[in-house]
Each structure stands twice: as structure tokens, then as C-alpha cells.
N, C-alpha and C positions, 0 to 999 in steps of 0.2 A: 504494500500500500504506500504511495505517495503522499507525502505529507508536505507543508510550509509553516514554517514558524515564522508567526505576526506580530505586530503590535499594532494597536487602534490606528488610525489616518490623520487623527487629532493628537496625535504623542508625537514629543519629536526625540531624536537620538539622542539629544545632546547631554543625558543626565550616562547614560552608556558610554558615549563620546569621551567624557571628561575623567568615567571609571578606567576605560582605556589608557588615557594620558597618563594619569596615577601610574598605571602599572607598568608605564610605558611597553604595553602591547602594541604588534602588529596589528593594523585592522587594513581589512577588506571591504568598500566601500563602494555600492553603484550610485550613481550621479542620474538625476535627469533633468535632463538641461537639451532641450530640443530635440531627445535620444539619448539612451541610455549609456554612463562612461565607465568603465572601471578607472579604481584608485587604489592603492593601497600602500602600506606604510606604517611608520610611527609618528604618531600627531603632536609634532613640539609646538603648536599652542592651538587654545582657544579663546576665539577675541570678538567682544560686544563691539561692530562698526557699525553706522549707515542704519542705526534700529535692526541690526537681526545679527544671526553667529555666523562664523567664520572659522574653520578649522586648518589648519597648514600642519602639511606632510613632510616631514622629512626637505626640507626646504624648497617644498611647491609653491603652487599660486594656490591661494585661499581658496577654500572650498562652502560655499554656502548652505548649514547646516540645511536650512528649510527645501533644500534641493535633493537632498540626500533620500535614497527610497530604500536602498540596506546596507545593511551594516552587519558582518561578519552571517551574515545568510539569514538573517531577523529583517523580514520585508515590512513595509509597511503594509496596511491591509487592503489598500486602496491600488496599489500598482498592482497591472496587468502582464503575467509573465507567464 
């Protein structure tokens, strides 16, 4: 049997996010931003800009938390995959 592990579509990662940072774990992260992107890494910071979060990878470019649909294979409930 097939299964996915969700969280509501009204939750956002970012309390997961920041337990990640702590531990400084790798995370696996899809993006959707006009199609869906992988990311993955270790998140040296998270930061309140512009009214919303912003996560940064391993010294990427900022990832906008409210963009994010999963996170280490925890979908949100609302993405179609």
C-alpha cells in the first residue's frame, strides 16, 4: 500500500525548518515556484525579510519558506503529486 505523509495546507514548515537548523541536518526540500524544484542541504539560517521567511542552504539564494510544498518527504496536503 502506498502511502504520503502530510501536514494540513494551512501549516507551514518553518517550526520543522528551524528543528533542522538546531540539529544542523541535511534537508530535502521541493520548491514550487512556477514548477516544482529540488533543494537540498544544510540551512545556515532562517530570516524574517519583506513580511515572510527565508531559508538559505548551504550558501544559496534564499528560499521562501511559504513556497516550500516538502520537506524531507512531509508534503503539504494541498500539493498534487
Amino acid at each position: 500500500m502506498d502511502y504520503k505523509c502530510t501536514i494540513d495546507a494551512s501549516d507551514s514548515f518553518l517550526e520543522l525548518l528551524k528543528a533542522e537548523k538546531e540539529r544542523q541536518q541535511k534537508v530535502s526540500i521541493i520548491i514550487d515556484d512556477n514548477g516544482w524544484e529540488r533543494a537540498e542541504g544544510i540551512i545556515s539560517e532562517i530570516v524574517n525579510s519583506n513580511g515572510g521567511n527565508y531559508l538559505v542552504l548551504d550558501e544559496g539564494a534564499p528560499i521562501n519558506v511559504a513556497k516550500i510544498v516538502a520537506v524531507n518527504g512531509v508534503f503539504k496536503t494541498d500539493c498534487s503529486c
